[in-house]
C-alpha positions as CSV (number, residue, x, y, z in Angstrom):
1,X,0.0,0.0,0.0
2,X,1.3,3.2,-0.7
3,X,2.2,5.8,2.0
4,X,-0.6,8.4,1.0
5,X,-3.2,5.9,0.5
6,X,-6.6,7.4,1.4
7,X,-9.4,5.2,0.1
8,X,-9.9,1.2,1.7
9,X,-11.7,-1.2,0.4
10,X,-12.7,-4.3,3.3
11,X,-13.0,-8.0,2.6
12,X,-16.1,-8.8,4.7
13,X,-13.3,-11.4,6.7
14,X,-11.2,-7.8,7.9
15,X,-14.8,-5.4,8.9
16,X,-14.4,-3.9,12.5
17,X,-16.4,-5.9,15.0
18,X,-15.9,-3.4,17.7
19,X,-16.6,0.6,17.9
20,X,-14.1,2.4,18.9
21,X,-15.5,5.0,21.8
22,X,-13.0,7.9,22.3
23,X,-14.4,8.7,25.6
24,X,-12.0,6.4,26.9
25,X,-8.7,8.3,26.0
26,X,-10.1,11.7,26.7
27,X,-8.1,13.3,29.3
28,X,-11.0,14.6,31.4
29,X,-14.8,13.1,30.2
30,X,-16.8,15.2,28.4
31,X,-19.5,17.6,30.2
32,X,-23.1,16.0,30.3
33,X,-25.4,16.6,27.6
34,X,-27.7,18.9,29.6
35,X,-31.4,18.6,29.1
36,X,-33.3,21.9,27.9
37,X,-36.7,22.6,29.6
38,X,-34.9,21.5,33.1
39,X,-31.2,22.3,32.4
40,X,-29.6,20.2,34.4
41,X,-27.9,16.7,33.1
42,X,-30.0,14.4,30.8
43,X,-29.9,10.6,32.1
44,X,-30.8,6.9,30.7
45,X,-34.3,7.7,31.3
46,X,-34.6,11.0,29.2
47,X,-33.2,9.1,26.1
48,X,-35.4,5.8,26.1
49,X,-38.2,7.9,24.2
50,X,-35.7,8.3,21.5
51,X,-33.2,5.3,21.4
52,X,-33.2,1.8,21.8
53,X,-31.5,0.7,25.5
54,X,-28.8,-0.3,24.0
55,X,-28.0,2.7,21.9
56,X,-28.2,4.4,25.4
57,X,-25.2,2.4,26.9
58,X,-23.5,3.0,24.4
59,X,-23.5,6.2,25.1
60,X,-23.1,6.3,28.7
61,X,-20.2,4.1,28.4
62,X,-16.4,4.4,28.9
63,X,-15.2,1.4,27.4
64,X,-12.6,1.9,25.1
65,X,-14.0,-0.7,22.7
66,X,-17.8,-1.3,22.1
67,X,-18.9,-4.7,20.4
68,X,-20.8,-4.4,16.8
69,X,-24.1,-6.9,17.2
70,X,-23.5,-9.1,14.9
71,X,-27.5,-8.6,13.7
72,X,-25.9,-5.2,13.4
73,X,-22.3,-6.8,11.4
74,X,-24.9,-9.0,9.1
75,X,-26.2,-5.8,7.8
76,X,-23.2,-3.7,7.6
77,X,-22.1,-7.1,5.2
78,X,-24.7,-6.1,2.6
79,X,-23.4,-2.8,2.0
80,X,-19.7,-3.6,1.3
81,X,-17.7,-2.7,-0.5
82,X,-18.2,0.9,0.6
83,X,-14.3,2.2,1.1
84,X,-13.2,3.5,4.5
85,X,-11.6,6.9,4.3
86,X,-8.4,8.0,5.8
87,X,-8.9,11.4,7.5
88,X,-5.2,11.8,7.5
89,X,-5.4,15.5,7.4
90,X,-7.6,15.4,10.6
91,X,-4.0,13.1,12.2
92,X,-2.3,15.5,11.2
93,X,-3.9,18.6,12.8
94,X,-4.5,16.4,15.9
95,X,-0.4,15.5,16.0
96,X,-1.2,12.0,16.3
97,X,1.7,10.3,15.4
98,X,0.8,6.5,16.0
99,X,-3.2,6.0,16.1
100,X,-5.2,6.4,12.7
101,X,-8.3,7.8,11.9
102,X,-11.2,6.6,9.3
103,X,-14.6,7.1,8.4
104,X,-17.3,6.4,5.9
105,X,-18.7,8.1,3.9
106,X,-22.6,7.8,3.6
107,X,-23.0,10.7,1.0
């Protein structure tokens, strides 16, 4: 692979089948999300309207690494071979010299 590669292309045997949650390197956690008729912090209850429960740990959690269901894996399957992008301009503004950063693209 070439040093400036950008654009990856996954065999279904090499998909992620963890998240990666940043939370867990963040020097200091991140404020709470704070609700807007009461203004104080939002909790688990406040988000069941909106998201499934385990949407909602998800989001409460610090665990470095969050498993993909595989219902959830299955699907992603279907839609491969969308490439994974290297945001290696985003690295470099962030000084990371080691970890790498991608994303997909869903436009």
């Amino acid at each position: 692979m070439a040093a400036d590669q950008v654009k990856y292309f996954l065999d279904e045997k090499d998909m992620p089948t963890s998240w990666y949650n940043i939370q867990a390197d963040l020097p200091t956690p991140l404020p709470p999300v704070i609700h807007p008729g009461r203004m104080d912090p939002i909790g688990p209850d406040d988000l069941a309207p909106l998201f499934a429960p385990e949407l909602i740990k998800q989001e409460v959690s610090l665990e470095r690494y969050i498993e993909i269901p595989k219902e959830v894996q299955d699907v992603y399957r279907q839609w491969r071979p969308s490439p994974l992008y290297r945001a290696r301009n985003l690295e470099k503004a962030l000084g990371l010299d080691g970890p790498k950063i991608y994303y997909k693209y869903e436009g």
